[in-house]
Structures are given as structure tokens and as C-alpha cells.
Biotite code that builds the C-alpha atoms (Angstrom):
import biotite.structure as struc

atoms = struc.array([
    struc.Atom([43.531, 73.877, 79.846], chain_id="A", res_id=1, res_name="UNK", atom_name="CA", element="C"),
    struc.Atom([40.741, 76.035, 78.066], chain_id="A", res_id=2, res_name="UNK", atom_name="CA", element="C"),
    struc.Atom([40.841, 78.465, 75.536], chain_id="A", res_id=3, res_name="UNK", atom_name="CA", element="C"),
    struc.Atom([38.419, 81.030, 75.245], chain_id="A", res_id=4, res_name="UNK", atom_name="CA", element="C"),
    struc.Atom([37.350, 82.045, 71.312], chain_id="A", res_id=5, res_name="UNK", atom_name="CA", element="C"),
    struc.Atom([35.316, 83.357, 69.215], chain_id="A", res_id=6, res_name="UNK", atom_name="CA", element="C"),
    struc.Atom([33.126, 81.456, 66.655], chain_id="A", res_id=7, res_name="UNK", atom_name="CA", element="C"),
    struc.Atom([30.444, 82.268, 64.222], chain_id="A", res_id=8, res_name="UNK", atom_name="CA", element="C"),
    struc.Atom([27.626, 79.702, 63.289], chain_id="A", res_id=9, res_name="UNK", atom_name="CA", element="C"),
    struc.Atom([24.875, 80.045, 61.128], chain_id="A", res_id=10, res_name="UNK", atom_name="CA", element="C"),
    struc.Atom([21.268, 80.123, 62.539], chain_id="A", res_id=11, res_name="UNK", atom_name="CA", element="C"),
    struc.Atom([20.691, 76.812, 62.000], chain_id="A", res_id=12, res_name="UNK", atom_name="CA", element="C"),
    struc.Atom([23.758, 75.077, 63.770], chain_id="A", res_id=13, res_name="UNK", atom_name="CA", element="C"),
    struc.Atom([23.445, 77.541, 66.671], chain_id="A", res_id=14, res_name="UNK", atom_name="CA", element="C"),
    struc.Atom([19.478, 77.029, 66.790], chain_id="A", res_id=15, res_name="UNK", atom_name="CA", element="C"),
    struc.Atom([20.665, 73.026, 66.782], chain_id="A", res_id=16, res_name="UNK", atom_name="CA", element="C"),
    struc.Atom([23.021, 73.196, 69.414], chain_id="A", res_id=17, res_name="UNK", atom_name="CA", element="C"),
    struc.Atom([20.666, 75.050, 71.461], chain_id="A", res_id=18, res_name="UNK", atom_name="CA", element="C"),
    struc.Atom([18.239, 72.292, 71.408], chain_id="A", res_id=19, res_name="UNK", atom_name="CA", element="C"),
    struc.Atom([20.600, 69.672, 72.492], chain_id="A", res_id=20, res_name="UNK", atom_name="CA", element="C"),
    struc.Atom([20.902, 71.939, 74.966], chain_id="A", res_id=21, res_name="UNK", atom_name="CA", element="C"),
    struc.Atom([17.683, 72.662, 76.011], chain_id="A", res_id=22, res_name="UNK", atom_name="CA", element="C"),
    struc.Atom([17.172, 68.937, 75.710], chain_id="A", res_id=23, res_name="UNK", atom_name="CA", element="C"),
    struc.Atom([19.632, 68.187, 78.575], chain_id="A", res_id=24, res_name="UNK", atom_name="CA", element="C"),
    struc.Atom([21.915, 66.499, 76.431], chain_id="A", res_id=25, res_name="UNK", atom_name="CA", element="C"),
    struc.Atom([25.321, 68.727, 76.807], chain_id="A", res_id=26, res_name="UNK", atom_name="CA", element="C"),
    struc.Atom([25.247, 71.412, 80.078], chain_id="A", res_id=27, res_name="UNK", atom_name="CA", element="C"),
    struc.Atom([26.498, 73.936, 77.173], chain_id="A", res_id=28, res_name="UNK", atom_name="CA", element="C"),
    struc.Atom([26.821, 75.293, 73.830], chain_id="A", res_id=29, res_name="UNK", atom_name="CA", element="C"),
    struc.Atom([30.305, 75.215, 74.643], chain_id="A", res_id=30, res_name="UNK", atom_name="CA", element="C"),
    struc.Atom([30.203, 71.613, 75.092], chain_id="A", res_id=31, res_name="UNK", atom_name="CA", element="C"),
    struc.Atom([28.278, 71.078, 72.414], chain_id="A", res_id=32, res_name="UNK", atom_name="CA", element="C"),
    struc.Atom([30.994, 72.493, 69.804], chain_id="A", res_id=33, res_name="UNK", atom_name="CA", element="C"),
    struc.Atom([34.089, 70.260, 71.972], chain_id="A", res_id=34, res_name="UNK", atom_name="CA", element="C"),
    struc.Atom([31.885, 67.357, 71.369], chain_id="A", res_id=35, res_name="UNK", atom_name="CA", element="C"),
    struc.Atom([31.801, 68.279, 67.592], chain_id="A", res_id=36, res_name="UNK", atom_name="CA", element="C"),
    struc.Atom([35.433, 68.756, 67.197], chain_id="A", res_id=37, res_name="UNK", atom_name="CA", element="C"),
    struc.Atom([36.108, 65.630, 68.851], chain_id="A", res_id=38, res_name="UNK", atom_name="CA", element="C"),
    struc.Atom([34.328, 63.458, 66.628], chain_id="A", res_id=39, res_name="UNK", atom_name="CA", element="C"),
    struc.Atom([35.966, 65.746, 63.800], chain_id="A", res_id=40, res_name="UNK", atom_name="CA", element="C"),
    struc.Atom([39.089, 64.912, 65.404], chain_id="A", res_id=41, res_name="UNK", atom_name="CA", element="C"),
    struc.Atom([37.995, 60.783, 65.698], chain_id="A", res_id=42, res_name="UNK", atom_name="CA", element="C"),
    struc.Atom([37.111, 60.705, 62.275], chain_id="A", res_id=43, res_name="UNK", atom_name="CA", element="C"),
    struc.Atom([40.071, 62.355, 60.773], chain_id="A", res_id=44, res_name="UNK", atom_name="CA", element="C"),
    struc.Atom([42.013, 59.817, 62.520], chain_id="A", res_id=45, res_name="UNK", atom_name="CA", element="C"),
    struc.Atom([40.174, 56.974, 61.579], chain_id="A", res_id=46, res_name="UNK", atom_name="CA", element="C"),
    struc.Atom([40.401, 58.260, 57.632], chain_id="A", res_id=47, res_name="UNK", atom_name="CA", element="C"),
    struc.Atom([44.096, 58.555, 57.793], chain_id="A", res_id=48, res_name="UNK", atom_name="CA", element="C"),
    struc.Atom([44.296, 55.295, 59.380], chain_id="A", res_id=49, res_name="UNK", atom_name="CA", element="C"),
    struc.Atom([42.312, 53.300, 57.006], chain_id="A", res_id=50, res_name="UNK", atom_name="CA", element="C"),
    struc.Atom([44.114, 55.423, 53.599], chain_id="A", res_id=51, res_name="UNK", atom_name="CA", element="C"),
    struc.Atom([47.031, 54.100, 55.367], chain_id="A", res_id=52, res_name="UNK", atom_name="CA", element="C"),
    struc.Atom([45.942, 50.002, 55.436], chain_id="A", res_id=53, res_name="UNK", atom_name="CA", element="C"),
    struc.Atom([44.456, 50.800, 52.069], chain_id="A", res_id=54, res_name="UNK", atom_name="CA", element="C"),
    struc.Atom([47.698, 51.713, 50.884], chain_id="A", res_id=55, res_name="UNK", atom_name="CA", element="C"),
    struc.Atom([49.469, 48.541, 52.734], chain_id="A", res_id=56, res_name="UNK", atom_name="CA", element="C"),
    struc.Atom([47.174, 46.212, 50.909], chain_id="A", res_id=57, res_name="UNK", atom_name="CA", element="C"),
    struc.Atom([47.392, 47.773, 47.711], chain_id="A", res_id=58, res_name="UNK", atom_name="CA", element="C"),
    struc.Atom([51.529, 47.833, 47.927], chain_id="A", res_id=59, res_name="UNK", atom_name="CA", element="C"),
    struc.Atom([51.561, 44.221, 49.226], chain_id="A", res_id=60, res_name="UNK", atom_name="CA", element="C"),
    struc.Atom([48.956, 43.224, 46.479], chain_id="A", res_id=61, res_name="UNK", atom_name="CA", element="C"),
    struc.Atom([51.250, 44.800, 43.435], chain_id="A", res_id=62, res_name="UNK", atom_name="CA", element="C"),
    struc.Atom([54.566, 42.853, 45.466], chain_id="A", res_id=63, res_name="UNK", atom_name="CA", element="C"),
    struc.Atom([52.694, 39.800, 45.844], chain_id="A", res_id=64, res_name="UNK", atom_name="CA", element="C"),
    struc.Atom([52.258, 36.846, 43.172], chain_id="A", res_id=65, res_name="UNK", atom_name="CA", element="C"),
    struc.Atom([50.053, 37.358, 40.243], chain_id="A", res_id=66, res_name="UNK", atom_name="CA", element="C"),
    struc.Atom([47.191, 34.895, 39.830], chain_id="A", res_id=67, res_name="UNK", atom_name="CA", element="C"),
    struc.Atom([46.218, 33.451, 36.476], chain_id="A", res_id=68, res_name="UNK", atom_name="CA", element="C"),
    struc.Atom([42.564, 33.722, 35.340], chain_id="A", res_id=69, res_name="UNK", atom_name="CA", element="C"),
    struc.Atom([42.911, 29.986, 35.139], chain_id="A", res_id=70, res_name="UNK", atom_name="CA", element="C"),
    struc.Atom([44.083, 30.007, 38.400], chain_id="A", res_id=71, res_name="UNK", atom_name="CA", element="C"),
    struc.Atom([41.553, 32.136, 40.054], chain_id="A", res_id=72, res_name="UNK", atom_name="CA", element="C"),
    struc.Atom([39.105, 30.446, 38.063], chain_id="A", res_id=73, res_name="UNK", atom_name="CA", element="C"),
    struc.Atom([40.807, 26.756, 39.653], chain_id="A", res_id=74, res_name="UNK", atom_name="CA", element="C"),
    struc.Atom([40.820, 28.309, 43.051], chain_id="A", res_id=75, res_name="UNK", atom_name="CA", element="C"),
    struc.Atom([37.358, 29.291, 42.910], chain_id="A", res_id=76, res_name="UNK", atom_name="CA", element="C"),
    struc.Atom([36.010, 25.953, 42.057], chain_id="A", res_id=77, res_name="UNK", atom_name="CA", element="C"),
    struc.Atom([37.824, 24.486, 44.730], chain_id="A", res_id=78, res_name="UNK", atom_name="CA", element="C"),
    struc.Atom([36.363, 26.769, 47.416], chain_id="A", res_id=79, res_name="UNK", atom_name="CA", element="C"),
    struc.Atom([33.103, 25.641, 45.704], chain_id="A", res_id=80, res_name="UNK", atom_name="CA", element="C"),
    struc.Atom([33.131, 22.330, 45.624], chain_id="A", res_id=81, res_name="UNK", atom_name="CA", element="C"),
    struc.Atom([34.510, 22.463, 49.606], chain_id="A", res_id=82, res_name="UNK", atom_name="CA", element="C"),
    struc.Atom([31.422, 24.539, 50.145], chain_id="A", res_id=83, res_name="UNK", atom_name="CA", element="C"),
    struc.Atom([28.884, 22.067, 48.690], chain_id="A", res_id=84, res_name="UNK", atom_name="CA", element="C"),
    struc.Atom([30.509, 18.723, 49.885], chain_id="A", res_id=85, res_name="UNK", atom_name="CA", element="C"),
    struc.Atom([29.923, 20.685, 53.470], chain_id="A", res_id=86, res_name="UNK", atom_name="CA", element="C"),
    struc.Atom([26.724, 21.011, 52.749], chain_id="A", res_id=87, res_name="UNK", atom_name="CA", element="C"),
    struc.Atom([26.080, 17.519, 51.108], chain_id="A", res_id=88, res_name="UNK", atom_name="CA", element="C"),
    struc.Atom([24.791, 19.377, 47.594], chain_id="A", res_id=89, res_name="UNK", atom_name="CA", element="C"),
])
């Protein structure tokens, strides 16, 4: 189903949309602005999504166990020292 309304755009976005347009890249104005909102739509989406696994991580990170500096320090050598004895350094 389609809605019919009224928008205003300033000279410049309607002058833009004109030339995709005129360029054969959307049969419409029209289509032009649904395209728009769509990827509005997609990215709002994706932002909430990603807030949201930000948010997981950060809550699992302040539940989780807390690592020393010595520790982290420890853990880091190891991962070095794997790294170079793979690479025969």
C-alpha cells in the first residue's frame, strides 16, 4: 500500500534527486525519497543492533573475571612467544 504526501526539500536535495533521475538511476523522485528512507530505516536498525551487542559485551565484561596487570602482562607474552616460535624468530 502507498501513501500519498507532501514533502518539502531544499533546492539542493530536490536538484540531487532529480539527477539520479535524469541519470536513469530511480524511474522517480518518488522512488528516489523510498530509497532514502529505507536506508534511514537499515541504518537505524543496524545502530540499535550494534548499541545493543555493545551493551552485551560491556555487561558480560563487568560480570566476567578481572585480569591482573601481571596477568595480562603474562598472557601477552605467551601469545608472543607462540607467535615467534611459529615463525622461527
Amino acid at each position: 500500500m502507498t501513501v500519498k504526501s507532501s514533502i518539502s526539500l531544499t533546492d539542493s536535495q530536490n536538484a540531487f534527486a532529480r539527477e539520479l533521475v535524469a541519470q536513469g538511476k530511480y524511474p522517480s523522485v518518488s522512488a528516489v525519497l523510498q530509497q532514502g528512507l529505507e536506508l534511514l530505516r537499515h541504518k537505524s536498525e543496524t545502530d540499535s543492533l550494534e548499541t545493543e551487542a555493545l551493551r552485551q559485551i560491556i555487561t558480560a565484561r563487568r560480570e566476567g573475571k578481572f585480569v591482573s596487570n601481571t596477568e595480562m602482562k603474562n598472557q601477552i607474552s605467551a601469545i608472543a612467544t607462540k607467535k615467534r616460535a611459529s615463525h622461527d624468530l
